[in-house]
C-alpha positions in Angstrom: -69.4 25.5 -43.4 -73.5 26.4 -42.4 -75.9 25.8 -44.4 -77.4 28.6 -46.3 -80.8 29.6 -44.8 -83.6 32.7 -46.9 -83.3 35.1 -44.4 -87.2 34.8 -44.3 -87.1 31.5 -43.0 -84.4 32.5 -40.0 -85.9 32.3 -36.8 -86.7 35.2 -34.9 -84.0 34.8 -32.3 -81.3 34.5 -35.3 -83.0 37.4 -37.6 -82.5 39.6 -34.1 -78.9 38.5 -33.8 -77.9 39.1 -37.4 -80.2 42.8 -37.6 -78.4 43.7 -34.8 -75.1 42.7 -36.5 -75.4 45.1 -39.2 -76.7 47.8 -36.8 -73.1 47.7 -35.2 -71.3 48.7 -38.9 -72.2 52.1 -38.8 -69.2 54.6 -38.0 -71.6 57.4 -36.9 -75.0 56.9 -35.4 -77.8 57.2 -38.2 -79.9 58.9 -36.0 -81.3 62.2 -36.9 -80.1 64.9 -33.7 -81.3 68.4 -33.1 -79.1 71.1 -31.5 -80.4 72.2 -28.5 -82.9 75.5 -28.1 -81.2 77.9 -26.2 -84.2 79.1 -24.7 -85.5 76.1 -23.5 -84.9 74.8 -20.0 -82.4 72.8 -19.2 -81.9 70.9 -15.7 -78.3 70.5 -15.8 -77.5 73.3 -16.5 -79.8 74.5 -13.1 -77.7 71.9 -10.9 -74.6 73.4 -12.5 -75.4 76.7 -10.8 -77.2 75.9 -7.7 -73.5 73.5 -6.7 -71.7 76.1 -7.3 -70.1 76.8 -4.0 -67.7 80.0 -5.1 -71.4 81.9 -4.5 -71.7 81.1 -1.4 -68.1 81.2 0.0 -67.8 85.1 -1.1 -71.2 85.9 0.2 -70.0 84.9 3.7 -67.0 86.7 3.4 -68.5 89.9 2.3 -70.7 89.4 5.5 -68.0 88.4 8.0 -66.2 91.6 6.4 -68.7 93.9 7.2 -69.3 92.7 10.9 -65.4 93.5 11.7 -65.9 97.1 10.2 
């Protein structure tokens, strides 16, 4: 069995370990969260509609339509 140590007198290195210890408990982050802004840019979902290859598949057959008519 360890010896009982004041938590003031822990180390750093051992204060870190057991801090981070109790951190882990939580079942839902403590964290305060914000929902998005709908107005406000967002990058992904930019990407999302730049990759987004049906565009540019039925733009080229609309134009390879019109050249056979």
């Amino acid at each position: 069995m360890e010896k009982f140590i004041p938590y003031e007198k822990l180390s750093k290195k051992k204060k870190r370990a057991l801090d981070a210890g109790r951190r882990t408990v939580w079942t839902i982050s403590p964290v305060t969260r914000k929902s998005e802004t709908p107005k406000a840019y967002n990058r992904k979902k930019a990407q999302k509609w730049t990759n987004d290859s049906s565009f540019c598949a039925s733009f080229f057959v609309s134009i390879a339509r019109r050249k056979d008519l």
